[in-house]
C-alpha positions in Angstrom: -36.3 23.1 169.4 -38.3 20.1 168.0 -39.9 21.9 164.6 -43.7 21.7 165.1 -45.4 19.2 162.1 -46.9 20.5 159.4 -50.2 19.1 158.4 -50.4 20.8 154.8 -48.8 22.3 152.0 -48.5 26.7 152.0 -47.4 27.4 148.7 -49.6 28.4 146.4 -46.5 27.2 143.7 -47.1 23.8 142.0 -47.1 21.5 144.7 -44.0 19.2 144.7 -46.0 17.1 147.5 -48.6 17.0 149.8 -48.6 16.3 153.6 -52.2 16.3 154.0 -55.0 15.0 151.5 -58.6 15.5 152.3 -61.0 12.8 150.9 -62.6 13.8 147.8 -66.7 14.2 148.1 -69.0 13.3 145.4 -70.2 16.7 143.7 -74.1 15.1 144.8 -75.4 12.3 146.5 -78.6 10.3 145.1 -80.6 8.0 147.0 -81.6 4.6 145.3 -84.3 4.8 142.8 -87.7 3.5 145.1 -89.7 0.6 144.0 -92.5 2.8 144.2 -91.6 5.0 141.2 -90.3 2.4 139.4 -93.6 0.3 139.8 -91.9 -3.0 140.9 -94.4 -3.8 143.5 -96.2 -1.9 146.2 -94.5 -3.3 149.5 -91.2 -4.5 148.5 -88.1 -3.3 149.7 -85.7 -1.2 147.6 -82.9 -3.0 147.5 -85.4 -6.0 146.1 -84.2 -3.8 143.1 -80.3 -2.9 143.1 -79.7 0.1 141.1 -75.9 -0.7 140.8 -74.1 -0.6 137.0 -73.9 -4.4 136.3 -78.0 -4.7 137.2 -78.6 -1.7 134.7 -76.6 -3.5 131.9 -78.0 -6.7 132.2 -81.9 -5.1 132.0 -80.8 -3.0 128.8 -79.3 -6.6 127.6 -82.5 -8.2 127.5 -84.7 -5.7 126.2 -85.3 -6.5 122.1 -83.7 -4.7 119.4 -87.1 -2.8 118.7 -86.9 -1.5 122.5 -83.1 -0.9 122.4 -83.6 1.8 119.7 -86.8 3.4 121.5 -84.8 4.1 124.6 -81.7 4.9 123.4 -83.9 7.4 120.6 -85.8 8.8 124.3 -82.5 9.7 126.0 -80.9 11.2 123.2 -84.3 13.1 123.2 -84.5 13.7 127.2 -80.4 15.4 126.9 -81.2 17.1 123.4 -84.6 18.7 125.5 -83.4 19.1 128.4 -80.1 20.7 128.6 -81.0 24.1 127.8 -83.6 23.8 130.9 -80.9 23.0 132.9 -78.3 25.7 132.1 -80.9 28.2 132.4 -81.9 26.8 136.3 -78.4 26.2 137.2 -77.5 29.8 135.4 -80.7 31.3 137.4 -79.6 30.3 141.0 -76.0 31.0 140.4 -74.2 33.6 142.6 -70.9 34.6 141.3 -69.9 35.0 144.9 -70.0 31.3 145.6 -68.6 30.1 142.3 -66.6 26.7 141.7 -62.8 26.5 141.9 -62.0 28.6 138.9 -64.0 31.3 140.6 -64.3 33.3 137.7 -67.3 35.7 137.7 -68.9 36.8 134.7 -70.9 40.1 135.0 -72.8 42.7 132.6 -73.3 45.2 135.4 -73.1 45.8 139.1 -72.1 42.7 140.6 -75.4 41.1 142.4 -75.3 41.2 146.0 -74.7 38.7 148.5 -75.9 38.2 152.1 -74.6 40.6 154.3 -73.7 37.6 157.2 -72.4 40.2 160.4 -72.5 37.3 162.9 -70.6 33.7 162.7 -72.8 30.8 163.3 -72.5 31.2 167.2 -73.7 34.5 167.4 -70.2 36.6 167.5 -70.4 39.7 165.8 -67.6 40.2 163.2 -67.4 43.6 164.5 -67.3 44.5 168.5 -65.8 45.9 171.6 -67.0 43.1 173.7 -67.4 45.1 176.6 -66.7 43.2 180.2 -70.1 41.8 181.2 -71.5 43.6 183.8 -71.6 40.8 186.5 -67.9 39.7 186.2 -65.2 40.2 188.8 -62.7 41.5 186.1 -61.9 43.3 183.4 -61.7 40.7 180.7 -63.9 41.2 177.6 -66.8 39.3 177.4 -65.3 37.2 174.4 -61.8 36.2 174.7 -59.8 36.9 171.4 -58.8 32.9 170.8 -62.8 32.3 171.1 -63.3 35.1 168.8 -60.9 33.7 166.4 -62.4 29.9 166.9 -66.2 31.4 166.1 -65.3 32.7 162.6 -62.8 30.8 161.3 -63.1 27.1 163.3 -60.8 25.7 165.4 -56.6 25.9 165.5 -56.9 22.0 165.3 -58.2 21.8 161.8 -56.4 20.4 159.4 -54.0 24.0 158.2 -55.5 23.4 153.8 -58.8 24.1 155.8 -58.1 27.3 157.8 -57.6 31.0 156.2 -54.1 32.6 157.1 -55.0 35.2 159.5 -53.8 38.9 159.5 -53.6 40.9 162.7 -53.5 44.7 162.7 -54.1 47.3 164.7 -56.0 50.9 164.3 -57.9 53.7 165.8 -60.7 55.1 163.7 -58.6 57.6 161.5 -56.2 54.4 160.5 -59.5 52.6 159.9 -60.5 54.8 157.6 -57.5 55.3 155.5 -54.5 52.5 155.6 -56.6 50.1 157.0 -59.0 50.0 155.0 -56.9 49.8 151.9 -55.2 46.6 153.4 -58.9 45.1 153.7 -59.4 46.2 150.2 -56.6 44.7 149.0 -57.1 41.2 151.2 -60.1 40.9 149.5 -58.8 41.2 145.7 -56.3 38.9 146.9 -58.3 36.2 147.9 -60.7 36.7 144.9 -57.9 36.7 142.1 -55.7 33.8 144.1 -59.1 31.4 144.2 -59.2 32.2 140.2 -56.0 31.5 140.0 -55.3 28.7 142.3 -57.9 27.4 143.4 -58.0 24.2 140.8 -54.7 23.1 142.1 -54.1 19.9 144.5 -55.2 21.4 148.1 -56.4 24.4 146.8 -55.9 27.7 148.6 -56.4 29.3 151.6 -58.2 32.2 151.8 -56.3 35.1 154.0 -58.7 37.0 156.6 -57.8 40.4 158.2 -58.6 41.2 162.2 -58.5 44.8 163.2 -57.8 44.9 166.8 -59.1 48.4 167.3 -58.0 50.8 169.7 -60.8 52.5 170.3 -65.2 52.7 169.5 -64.6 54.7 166.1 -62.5 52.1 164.3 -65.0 49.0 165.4 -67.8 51.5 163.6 -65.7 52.0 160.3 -64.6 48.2 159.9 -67.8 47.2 160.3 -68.7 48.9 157.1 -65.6 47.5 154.7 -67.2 45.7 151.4 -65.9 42.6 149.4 -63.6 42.8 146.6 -66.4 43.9 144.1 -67.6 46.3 146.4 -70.5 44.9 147.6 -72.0 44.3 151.6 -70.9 41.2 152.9 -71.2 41.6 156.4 -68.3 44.5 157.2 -64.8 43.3 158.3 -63.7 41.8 160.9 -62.9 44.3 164.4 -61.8 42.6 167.9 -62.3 45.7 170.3 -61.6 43.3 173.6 -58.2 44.2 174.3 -59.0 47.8 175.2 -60.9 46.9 178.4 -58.0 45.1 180.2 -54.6 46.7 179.5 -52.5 47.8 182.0 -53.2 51.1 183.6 -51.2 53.5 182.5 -48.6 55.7 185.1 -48.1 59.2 183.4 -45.0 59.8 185.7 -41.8 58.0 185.0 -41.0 57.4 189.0 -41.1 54.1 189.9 -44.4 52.6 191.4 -45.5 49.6 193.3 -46.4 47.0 191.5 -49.8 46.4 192.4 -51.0 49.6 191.7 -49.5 49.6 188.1 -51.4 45.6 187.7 -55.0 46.2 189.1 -56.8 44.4 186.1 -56.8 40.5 186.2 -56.4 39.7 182.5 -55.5 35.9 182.2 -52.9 36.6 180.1 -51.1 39.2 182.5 -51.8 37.0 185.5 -49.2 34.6 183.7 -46.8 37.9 183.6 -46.8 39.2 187.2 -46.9 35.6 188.6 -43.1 35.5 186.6 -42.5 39.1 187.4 -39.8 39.6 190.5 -41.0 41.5 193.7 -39.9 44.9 193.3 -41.1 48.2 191.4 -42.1 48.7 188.1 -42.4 52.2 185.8 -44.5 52.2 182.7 -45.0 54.7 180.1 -45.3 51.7 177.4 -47.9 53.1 174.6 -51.4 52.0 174.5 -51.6 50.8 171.2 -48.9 47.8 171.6 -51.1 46.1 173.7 -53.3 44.3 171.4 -50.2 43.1 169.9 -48.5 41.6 172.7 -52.0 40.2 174.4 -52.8 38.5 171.0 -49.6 36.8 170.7 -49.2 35.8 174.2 -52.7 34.4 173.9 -53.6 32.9 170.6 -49.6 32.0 169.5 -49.5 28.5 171.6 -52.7 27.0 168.8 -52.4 29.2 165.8 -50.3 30.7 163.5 -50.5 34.4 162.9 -49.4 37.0 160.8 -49.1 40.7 161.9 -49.0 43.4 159.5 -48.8 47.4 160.8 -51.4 49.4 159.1 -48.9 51.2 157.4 -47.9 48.4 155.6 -49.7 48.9 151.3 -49.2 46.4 149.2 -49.6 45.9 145.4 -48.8 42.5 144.7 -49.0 39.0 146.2 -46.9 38.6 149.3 -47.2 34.5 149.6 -44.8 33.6 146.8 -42.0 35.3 148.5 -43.1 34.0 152.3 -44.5 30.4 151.3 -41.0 28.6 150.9 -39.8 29.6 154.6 -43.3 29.1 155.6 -42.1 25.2 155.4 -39.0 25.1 157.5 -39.2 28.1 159.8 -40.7 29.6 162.9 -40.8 33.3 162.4 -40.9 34.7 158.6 -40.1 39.0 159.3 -39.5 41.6 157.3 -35.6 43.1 157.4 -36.0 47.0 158.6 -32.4 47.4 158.9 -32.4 49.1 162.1 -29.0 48.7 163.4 -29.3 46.0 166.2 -32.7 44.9 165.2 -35.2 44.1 162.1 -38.2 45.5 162.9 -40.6 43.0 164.9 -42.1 45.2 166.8 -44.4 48.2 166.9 -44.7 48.4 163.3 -43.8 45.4 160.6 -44.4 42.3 158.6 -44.3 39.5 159.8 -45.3 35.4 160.2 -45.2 33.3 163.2 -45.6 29.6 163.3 -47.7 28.7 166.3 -46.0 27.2 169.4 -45.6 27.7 173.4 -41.9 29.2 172.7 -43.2 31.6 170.4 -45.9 33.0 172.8 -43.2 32.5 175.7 -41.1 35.1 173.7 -43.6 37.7 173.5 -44.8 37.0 177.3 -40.9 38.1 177.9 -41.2 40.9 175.8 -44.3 42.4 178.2 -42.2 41.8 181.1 -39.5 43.7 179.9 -42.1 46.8 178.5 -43.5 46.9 182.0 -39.8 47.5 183.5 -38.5 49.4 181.2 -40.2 52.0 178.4 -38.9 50.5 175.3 -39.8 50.3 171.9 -41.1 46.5 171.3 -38.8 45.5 168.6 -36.0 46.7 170.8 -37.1 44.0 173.7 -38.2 41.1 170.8 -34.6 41.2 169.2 -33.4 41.0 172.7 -35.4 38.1 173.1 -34.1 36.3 170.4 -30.5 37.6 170.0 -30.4 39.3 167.2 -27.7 42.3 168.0 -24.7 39.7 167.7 -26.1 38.4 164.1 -24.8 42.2 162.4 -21.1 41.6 163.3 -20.5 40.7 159.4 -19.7 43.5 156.8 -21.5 42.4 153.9 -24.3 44.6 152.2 -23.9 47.3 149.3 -22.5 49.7 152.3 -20.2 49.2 155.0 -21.6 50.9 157.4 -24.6 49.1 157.5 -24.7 45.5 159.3 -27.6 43.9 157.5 -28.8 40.7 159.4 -28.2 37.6 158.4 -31.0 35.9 156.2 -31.1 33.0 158.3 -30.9 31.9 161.8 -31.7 29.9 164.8 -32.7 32.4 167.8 -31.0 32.2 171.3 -34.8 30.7 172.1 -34.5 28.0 169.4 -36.7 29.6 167.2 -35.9 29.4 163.7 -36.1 33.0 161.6 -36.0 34.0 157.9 -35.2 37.6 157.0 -37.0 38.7 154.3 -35.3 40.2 151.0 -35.6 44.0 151.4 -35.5 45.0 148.1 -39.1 42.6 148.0 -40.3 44.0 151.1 -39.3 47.6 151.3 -39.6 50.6 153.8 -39.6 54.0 153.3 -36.7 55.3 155.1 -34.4 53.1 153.1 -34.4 56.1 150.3 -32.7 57.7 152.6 -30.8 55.1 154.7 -30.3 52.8 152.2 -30.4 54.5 148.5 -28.7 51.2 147.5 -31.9 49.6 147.7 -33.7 48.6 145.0 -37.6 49.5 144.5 -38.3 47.7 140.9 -39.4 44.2 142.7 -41.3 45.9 145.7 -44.4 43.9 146.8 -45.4 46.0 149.2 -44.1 49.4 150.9 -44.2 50.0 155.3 -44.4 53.9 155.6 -41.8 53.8 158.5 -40.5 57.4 159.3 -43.4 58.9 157.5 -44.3 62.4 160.0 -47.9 61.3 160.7 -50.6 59.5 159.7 -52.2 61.4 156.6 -48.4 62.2 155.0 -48.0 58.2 154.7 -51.2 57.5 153.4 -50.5 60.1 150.9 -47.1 59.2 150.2 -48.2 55.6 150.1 -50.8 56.2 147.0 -47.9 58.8 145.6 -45.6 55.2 145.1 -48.2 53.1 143.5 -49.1 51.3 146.7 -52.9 51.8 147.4 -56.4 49.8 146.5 -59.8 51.0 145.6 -61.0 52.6 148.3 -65.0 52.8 148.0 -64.0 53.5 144.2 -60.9 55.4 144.8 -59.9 54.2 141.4 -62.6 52.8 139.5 -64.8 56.2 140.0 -62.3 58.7 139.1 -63.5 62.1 139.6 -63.3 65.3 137.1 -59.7 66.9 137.5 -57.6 69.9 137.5 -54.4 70.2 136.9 -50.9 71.4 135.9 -47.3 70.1 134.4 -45.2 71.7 136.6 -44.7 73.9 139.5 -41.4 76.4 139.2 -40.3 79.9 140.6 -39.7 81.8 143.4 -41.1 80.0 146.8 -43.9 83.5 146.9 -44.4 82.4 143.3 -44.9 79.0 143.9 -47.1 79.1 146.7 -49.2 81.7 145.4 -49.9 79.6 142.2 -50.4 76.1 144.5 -52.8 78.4 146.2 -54.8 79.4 142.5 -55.0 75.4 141.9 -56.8 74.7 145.1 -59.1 77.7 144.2 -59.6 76.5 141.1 -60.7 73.1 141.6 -63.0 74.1 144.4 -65.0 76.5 142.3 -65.3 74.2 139.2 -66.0 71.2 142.1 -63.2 69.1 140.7 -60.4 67.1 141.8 -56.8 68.5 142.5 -54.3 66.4 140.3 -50.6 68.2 141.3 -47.4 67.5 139.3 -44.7 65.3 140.7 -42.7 68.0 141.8 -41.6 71.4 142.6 -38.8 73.8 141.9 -37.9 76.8 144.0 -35.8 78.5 142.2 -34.5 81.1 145.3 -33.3 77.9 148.0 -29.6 78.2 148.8 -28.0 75.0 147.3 -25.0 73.2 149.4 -23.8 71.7 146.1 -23.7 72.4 142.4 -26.7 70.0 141.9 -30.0 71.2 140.7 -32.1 68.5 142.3 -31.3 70.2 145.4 -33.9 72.4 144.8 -36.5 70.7 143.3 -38.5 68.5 146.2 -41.3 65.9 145.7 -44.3 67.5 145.4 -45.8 66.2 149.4 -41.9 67.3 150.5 -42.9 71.1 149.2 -46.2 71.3 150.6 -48.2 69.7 153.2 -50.7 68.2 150.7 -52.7 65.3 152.7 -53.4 68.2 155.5 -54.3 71.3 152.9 -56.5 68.8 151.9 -58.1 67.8 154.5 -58.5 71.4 156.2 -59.9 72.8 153.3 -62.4 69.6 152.2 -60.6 69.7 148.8 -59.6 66.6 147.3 -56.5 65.8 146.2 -55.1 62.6 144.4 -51.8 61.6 143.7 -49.8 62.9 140.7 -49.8 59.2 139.2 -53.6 58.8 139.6 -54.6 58.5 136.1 -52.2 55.7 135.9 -53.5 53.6 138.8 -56.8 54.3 137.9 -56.4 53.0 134.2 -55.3 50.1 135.8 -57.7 49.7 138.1 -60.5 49.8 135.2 -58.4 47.8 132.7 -58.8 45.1 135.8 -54.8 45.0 136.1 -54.0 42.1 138.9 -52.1 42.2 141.9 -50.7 39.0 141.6 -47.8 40.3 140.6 -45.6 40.4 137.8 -45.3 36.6 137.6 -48.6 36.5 137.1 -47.3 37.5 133.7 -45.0 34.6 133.1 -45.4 31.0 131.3 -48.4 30.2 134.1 -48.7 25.6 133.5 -47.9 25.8 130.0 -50.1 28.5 129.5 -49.2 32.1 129.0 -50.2 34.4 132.0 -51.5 38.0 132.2 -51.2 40.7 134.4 -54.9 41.3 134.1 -57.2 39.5 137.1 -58.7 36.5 136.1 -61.4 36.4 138.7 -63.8 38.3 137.1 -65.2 39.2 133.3 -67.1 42.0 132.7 -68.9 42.1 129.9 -71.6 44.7 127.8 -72.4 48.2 129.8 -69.6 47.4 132.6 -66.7 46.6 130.0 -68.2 50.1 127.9 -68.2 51.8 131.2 -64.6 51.1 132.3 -63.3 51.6 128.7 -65.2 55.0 128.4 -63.5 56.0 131.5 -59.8 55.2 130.3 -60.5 57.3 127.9 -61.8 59.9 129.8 -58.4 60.3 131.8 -56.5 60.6 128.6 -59.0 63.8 127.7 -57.3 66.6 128.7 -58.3 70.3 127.9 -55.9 73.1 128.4 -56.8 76.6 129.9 -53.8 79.1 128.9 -53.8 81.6 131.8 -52.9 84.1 129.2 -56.7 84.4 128.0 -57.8 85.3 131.6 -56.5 88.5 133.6 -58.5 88.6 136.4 -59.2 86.3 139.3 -63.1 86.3 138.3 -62.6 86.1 134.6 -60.0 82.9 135.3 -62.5 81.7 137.3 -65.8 82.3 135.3 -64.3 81.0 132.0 -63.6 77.6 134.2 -66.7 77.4 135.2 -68.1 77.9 131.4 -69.6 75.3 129.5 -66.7 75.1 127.8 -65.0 73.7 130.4 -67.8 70.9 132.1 -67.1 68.1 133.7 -68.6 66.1 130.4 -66.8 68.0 127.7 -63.5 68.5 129.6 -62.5 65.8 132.1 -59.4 67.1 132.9 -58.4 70.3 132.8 -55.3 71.2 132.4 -53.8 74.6 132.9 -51.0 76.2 130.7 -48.6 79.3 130.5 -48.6 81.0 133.7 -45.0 81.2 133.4 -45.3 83.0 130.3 -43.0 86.0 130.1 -45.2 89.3 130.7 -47.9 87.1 131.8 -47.6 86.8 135.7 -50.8 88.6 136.1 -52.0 86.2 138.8 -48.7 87.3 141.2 -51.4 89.9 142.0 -54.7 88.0 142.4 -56.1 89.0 146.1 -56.9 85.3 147.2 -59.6 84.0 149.3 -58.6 84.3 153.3 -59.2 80.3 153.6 -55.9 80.1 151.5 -54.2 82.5 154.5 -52.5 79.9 155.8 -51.3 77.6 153.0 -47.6 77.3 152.7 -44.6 75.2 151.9 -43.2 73.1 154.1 -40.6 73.9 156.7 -37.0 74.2 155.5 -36.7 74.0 152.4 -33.3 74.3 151.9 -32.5 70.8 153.9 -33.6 67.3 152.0 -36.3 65.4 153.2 -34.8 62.7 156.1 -37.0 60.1 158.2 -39.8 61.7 160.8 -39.2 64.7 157.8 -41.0 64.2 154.4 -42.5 67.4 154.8 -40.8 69.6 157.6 -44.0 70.8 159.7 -46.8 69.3 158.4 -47.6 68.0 161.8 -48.9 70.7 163.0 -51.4 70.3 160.3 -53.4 73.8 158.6 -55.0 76.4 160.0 -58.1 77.5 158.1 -59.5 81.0 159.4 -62.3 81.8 157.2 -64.8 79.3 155.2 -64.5 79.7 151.3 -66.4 82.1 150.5 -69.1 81.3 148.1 -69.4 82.2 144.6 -71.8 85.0 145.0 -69.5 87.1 146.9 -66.6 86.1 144.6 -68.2 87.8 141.8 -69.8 90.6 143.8 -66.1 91.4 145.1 -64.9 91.7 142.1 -68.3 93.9 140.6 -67.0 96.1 143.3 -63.2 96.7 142.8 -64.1 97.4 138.7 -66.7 100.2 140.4 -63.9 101.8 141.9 
């Protein structure tokens, strides 16, 4: 296949050369100086009087010795004057938000705000479901997706140094408020810190924009309200709800059904399907949510190059340096998932295609196939292009996995580059693949991760989250404890006493790293098979949320020293020899300087200020909980609490604490006694926690225990 031309330069590395150079404008324009102002006569015209370099000379030429020293002595004057009025205009109307190339801002405080622009020129909201108008014959939304596109971020035929790279995704409203958000988040850093960065390099850089294509009202609402990468209101994110309004019904049997009644809406794009489709019967099940995906590429792939990125994708560095080079002299740039007979290009995964009619043509065959046969999409794309034949080799760290080749030409012509996996890593290769390595991980895809709320959880657990509406940068007050060891009943009964105890002193749940049971049958001699990660012991993300407690990872006060310290997620080679200068893994796009910089420090501190409570000092439920609720222990004098001893011999009072009901139903995960495999972090936490009772409030706490000390 003839390789499509590339009119610029991707790499964000020094360029070696450049395919496309735009012409250079002048920073400002003047007009000629008029006659008028310079008193050279009332009618004449102004180029009487050219005002070019070799006309200015000759004037100053003339002028006597007496006059050359009066105006030279008045400029000196009018620069010496006038340059402070200047910075301080120029410094007055500056907005850090629309700085030069370096695009370093420099701020004492809250960052200033910006216009909050939630329409492109034309009128198109950012954010909408672009419901079918109510006068059309179909079901087509009202803005097609490629128009969408063209309204915000100009047209395909631009030359590539001036468009952004654009990320799809994909989310209903709970995935908008958790993973993809913190993909927005981090987009946003990311262009912020690469403009620092870059942006004084030939070409420049292009910015990257993320689309939602939501699957339903919910997420539209919640993108519309992401903020910029300094947290401020810029117009929300961008959310493309069109593709909801003309999928293709949906057949909840699995018998086979004319084809017509399957394909009653008239999308354009699935017009181009059928009319390819043979006469015959077709049975769908195919899930909802792929969709999107499939419509987008079949549509917008023939005029612009896209990425797609699953909303369970985190990352915490720059992903360009690693894709750039193969940006250059391939057609599909994916991630390797290491899923037998295919790398995952389908439902769920990273990946970059460069725009042509064969690369839409692959994913208009990879619909056809959905519609005749329930498959998982990556199954059908690797069909598409061959890839089952490419894992006949051996080599890999174990032979009974067939890793795919790094690089080949599809059975379509389409050229691919497998990604390194030990760059772009999934979860399930802890288990499939323990050979892999996680030191040079860029970003993490939650694959196999039980549900939604376990792989956001586990997600922030590895280091791979942003700052969330100040997940970081606003840590809260916290409670916690080293370790977690015993009996399972022991266990759970003191997990249970942490979640009281942060709720009644209205702090933050920090839990250790792990947990040992001390009572699991073990298949081997090995102690580690009884101590489990601490979201494989208990359902964390879902106690959480049932109870409205918060809970952060174990590693929080970690990220969020980085966070305030301004670490960069450039990456690690941000920290090298950067143009002959040395480079730092702090960002570079922003300064903060007087309160802020006091602020951020006073709160690095603040993490490191830990105060213990020995649970040897407090033999009753109310007196544990009264002496945390004590002066001694607020939120300004003690920012973490920590608490000590309970494993004390003779001091396992709390065994016998009568807990509130709301705790009823708190337990450990399912089995134990088995590792954690894929689908199986936590064995059971999909059926989330069942919360009987309300907690009960303090009054009634205290007034219990008046009671029992009647008695």
């Amino acid at each position: 296949m003839a390789r499509l031309g590339l009119e610029a330069k991707y790499s964000t590395h020094k360029p070696r050369y450049s395919l496309y150079q735009a012409p250079r404008s002048p920073s400002i324009s003047l007009p000629p100086p008029s006659t008028h102002r310079l008193g050279l006569g009332g009618g004449s015209d102004p180029s009487s009087f050219p005002a070019t370099p070799a006309a200015l000379l000759h004037t100053f030429a003339s002028l006597s010795p007496r006059a050359k020293k009066l105006f030279a002595a008045a400029i000196a004057a009018i620069l010496l004057l006038g340059a402070p009025l200047v910075r301080q205009v120029g410094d007055r109307g500056h907005d850090p938000s629309l700085s030069g190339q370096s695009g370093v801002q420099i701020w004492s405080a809250a960052p200033p705000p910006v216009p909050a622009e939630r329409c492109a020129p034309d009128g198109t909201p950012r954010a909408g479901l672009f419901r079918p108008l109510a006068s059309a014959a179909s079901n087509d939304p009202s803005v097609s997706f490629s128009s969408y596109l063209n309204s915000h971020f100009g047209p395909p035929t631009r030359p590539l140094s001036q468009q952004p790279h654009v990320w799809l995704t994909m989310a209903d409203t709970l995935w908008a408020q958790t993973g993809t958000a913190a993909l927005h988040a981090f987009v946003e850093r990311l262009n912020s810190e690469r403009r620092a960065r870059y942006g004084r390099r030939e070409g420049g850089v292009r910015d990257t924009k993320l689309v939602v294509m939501c699957l339903d009202d919910g997420c539209v609402d919640e993108v519309a309200k992401y903020k910029d990468a300094h947290g401020r209101d810029a117009g929300g994110g961008f959310a493309y709800g069109g593709y909801k309004w003309n999928r293709p019904d949906k057949i909840l049997s699995v018998s086979l059904s004319p084809l017509r009644s399957i394909m009653r809406a008239e999308s354009t794009v699935r017009r181009a399907v059928i009319s390819s489709v043979t006469n015959g019967f077709i049975s769908t099940t195919r899930s909802v949510s792929t969709w999107p995906k499939l419509a987008a590429f079949i549509e917008v792939l023939p005029h612009r190059d896209l990425f797609f990125v699953d909303s369970d994708v985190t990352f915490r560095y720059d992903p360009y340096p690693y894709m750039e080079p193969y940006m250059e002299t391939h057609d599909i740039v994916a991630q390797e998932n290491d899923s037998w007979d295919h790398f995952n290009t389908g439902a769920s995964r990273w990946m970059w295609i460069r725009h042509s009619q064969a690369a839409s043509d692959a994913w208009r065959e990879v619909l056809k196939m959905d519609l005749v046969k329930t498959s998982r999409d990556q199954n059908n794309f690797n069909e598409v292009l061959g890839t089952a034949l490419l894992r006949q080799h051996t080599d890999g760290g174990d032979p009974r996995r067939k890793p795919l080749l790094a690089d080949f030409t599809a059975k379509n012509g389409l050229r691919v580059h497998v990604l390194d996996d030990n760059v772009f890593r999934s979860h399930h290769f802890e288990i499939d693949r323990p050979y892999a390595a996680r030191d040079q991980s860029v970003y993490l895809h939650m694959t196999c991760g039980d549900d939604t709320r376990t792989k956001v959880y586990v997600a922030k657990a590895q280091g791979f989250w942003s700052d969330v509406s100040g997940y970081y940068s606003q840590p809260p007050p916290l409670l916690t404890v080293d370790h977690l060891s015993g009996e399972r009943d022991d266990v759970e009964q003191l997990f249970k006493i942490l979640l009281m105890a942060a709720h009644y002193s209205s702090r933050t749940l920090l839990p250790p790293t792990h947990a040992t049971f001390l009572d699991l049958p073990s298949s081997s001699s090995s102690t580690s098979h009884q101590t489990r990660r601490i979201y494989s012991s208990f359902p964390v993300p879902h106690i959480s949320d049932a109870l409205d407690l918060p809970i952060v990872e174990p590693r929080y006060p970690a990220w969020a020293a980085r966070e305030l310290a301004g670490g960069s997620v450039l990456g690690s080679g941000n920290a090298s020899v950067e143009g002959g200068e040395e480079g730092t893994r702090l960002r570079v796009d922003v300064q903060w300087t007087g309160a802020e910089l006091r602020r951020r420090h006073g709160k690095i501190a603040s993490l490191a200020e830990v105060v213990e409570l020995d649970l040897r000092h407090t033999t009753t439920l109310t007196s544990f909980l009264s002496l945390l609720r004590s002066p001694a222990f607020a939120h300004a004098r003690a920012p973490v609490v920590k608490l000590v001893n309970f494993d004390w011999p003779g001091a396992a009072h709390w065994r016998n604490w009568e807990l509130p009901r709301a705790l009823d139903h708190v337990q450990t995960c399912d089995e134990l006694e088995k590792l954690p495999a894929c689908d199986a972090i936590c064995r059971g936490s999909k059926k989330g926690v069942k919360v009987d009772e309300r907690w009960p409030d303090w009054d009634e706490i205290v007034g219990a225990s008046d009671g029992d000390e009647g008695e």
